[in-house]
C-alpha positions as CSV (number, residue, x, y, z in Angstrom):
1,X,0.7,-65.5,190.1
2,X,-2.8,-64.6,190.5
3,X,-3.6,-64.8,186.9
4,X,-2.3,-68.3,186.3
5,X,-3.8,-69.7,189.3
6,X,-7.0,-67.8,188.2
7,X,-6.9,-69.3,184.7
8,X,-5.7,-72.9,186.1
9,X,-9.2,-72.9,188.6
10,X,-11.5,-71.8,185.3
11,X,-9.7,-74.8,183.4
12,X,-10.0,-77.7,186.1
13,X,-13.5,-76.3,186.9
14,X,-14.5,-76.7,183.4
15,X,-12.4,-79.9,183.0
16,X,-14.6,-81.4,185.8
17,X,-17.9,-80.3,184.1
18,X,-16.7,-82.5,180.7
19,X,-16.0,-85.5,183.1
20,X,-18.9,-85.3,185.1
21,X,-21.2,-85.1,182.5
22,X,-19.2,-87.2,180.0
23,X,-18.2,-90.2,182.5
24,X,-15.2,-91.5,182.6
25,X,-14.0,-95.2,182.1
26,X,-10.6,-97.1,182.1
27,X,-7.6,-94.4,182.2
28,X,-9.4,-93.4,186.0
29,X,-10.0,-97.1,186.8
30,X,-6.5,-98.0,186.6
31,X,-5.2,-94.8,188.1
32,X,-6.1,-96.1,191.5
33,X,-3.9,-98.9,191.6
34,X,-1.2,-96.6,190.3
35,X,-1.8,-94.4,193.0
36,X,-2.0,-96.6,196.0
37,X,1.1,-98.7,195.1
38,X,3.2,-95.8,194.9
39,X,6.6,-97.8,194.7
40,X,9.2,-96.1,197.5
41,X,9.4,-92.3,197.5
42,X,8.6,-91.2,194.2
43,X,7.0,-87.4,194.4
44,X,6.7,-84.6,191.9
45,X,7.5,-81.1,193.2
46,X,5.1,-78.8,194.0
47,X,3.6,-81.0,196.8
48,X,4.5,-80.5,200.4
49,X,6.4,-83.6,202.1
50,X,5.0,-85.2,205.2
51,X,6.6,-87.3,207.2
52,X,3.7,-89.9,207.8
53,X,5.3,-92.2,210.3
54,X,3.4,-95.2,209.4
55,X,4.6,-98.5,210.6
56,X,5.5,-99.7,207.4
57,X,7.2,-96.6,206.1
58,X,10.0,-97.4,208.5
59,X,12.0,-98.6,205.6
60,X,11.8,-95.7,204.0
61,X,12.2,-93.3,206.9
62,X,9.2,-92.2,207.2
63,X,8.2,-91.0,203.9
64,X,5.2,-92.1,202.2
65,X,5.7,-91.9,198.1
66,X,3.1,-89.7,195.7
67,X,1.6,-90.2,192.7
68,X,-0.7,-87.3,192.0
69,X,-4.1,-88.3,191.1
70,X,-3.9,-86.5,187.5
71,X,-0.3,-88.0,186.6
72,X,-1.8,-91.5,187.6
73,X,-4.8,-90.9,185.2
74,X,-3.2,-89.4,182.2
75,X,-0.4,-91.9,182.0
76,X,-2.2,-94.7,181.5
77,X,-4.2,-92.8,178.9
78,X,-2.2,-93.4,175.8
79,X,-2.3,-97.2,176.2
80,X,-6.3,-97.0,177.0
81,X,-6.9,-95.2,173.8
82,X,-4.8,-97.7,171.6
83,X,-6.9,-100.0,173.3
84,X,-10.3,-98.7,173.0
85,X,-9.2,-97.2,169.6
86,X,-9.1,-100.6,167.8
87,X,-12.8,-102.2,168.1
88,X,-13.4,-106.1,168.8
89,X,-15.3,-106.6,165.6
90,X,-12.2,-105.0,163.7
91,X,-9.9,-107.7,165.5
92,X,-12.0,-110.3,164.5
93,X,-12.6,-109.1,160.6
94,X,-16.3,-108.4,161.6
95,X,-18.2,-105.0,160.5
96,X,-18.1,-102.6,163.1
97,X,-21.7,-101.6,165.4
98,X,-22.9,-98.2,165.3
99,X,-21.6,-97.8,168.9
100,X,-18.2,-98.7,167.7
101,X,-18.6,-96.4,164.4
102,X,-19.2,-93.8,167.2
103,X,-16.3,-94.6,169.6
104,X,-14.2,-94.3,166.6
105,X,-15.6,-91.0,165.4
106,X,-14.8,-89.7,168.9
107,X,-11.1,-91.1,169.1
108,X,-10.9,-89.3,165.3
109,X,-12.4,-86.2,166.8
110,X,-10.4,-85.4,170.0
111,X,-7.1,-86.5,167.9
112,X,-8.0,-83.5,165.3
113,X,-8.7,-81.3,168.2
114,X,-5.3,-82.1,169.9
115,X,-3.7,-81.9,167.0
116,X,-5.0,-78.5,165.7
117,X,-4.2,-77.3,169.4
118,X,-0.7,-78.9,168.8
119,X,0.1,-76.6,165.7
120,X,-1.2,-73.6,167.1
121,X,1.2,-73.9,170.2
122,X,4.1,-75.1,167.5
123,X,3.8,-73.2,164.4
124,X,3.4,-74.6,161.0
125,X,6.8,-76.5,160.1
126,X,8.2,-79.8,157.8
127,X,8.1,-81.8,161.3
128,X,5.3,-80.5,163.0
129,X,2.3,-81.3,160.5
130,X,-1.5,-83.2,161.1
131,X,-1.9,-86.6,159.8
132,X,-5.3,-87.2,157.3
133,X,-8.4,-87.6,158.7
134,X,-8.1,-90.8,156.1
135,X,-4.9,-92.0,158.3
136,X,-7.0,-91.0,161.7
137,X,-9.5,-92.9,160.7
138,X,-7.3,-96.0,159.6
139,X,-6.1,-96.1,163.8
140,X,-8.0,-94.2,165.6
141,X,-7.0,-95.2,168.6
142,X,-3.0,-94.7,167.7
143,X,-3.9,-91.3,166.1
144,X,-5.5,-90.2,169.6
145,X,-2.8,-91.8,171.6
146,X,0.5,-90.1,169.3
147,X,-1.3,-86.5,169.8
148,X,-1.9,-87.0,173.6
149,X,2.1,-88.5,173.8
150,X,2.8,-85.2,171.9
151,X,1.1,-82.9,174.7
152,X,2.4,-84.7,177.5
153,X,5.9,-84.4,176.0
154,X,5.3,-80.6,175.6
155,X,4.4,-80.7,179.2
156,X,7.2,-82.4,180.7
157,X,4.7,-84.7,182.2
158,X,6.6,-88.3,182.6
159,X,5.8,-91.1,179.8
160,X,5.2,-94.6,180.8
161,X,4.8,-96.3,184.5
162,X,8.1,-97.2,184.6
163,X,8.8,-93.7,185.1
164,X,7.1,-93.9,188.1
165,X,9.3,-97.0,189.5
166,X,6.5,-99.7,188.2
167,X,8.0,-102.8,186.3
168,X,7.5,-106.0,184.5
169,X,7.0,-108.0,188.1
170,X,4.1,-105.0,188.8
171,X,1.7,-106.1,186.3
172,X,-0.4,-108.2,187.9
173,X,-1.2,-106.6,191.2
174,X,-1.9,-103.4,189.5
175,X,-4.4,-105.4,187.4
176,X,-5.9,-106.5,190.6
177,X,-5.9,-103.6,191.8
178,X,-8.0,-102.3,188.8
179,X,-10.9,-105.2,188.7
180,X,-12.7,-103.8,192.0
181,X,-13.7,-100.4,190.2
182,X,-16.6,-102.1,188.1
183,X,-18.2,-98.9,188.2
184,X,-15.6,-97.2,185.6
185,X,-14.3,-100.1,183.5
186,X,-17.7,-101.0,183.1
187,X,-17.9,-98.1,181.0
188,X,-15.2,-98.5,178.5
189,X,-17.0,-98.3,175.2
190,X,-14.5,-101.5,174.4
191,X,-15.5,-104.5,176.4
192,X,-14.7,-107.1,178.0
193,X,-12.7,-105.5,180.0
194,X,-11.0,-108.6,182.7
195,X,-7.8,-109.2,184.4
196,X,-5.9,-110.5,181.3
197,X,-7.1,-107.1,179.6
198,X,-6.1,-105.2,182.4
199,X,-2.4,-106.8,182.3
200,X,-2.4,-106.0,179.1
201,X,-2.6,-103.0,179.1
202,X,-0.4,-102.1,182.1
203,X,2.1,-103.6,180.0
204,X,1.5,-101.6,177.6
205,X,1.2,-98.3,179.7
206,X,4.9,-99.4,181.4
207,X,6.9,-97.2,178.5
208,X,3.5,-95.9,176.5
């Protein structure tokens, strides 16, 4: 399907422009670990099989598991943007900074967007509605997370790490795994960002 595989190149090219002008923080930091721990065979179709014959694939017969670099980003993404969607100052009944004001206004933003886009691929019904901006803007970070739940739903992508075999006893080491890539937590616009944040929020990303 030359037109689809035409259309999908225009949107991943312009997908990487947005990120590599934009940055990107937390939701690729942690998709590392998520990747490289790959827990037993797990693969999504579409992607060719290898046998890799590694030593410590023996187990397994050979196979070496998958977890596609975009699945292991976007499904940590809800939990991020809970995260980063409720400010430090707000947990600690402080006024917010102007660079929180402006995180917020961004989480607000792309949850109108996706939910405009949301409506337009629905239709208009009882059950498929937008929230306020006044409820957006009262979570931010839920109202960005519920819209981006709602797409991946639509899109048969899987919800949660524990979809992809992870569980309860995971949590740390994916955490650890997480703490090396200073270069992208670093620019979370919610900080600090450490190991017991990190475990957080793999927790929270195990069922989204």
């Amino acid at each position: 399907d030359e037109e689809a595989r035409s259309k999908m190149c225009l949107a991943a090219s312009s997908a990487g422009m947005g990120f590599g002008n934009a940055g990107v923080h937390l939701c690729h930091g942690m998709s590392y670990a998520v990747a490289s721990q790959v827990k037993g065979d797990f693969w999504v179709d579409g992607y060719q099989r290898m046998d890799c014959g590694r030593d410590n694939e023996k187990d397994s017969g050979g196979k070496h598991g998958l977890v596609p670099h975009g699945l292991s980003v976007v499904i940590n993404a809800p939990a991020v943007f809970r995260f980063t969607g409720t400010p430090m100052s707000v947990m600690n009944d402080a006024a917010m900074s102007p660079a929180e004001e402006y995180s917020m206004d961004r989480h607000v933003e792309c949850a109108t967007i996706l939910a405009n886009a949301r409506m337009k691929r629905r239709g208009s019904t009882a059950a498929n509605r937008v929230i306020s901006e006044k409820a957006m803007r009262e979570k931010p970070g839920e109202a960005l997370s519920n819209e981006l739940l709602e797409l991946m739903n639509d899109l048969n992508i899987p919800i949660g790490i524990r979809s992809l075999g992870y569980n309860e006893n995971d949590i740390e080491e994916l955490a650890k795994g997480t703490l090396p890539q200073h270069r992208v937590t670093k620019l979370s616009p919610r900080q600090p960002v450490g190991l017991e944040e990190l475990k957080i929020l793999f927790t929270e990303a195990l069922d989204n």
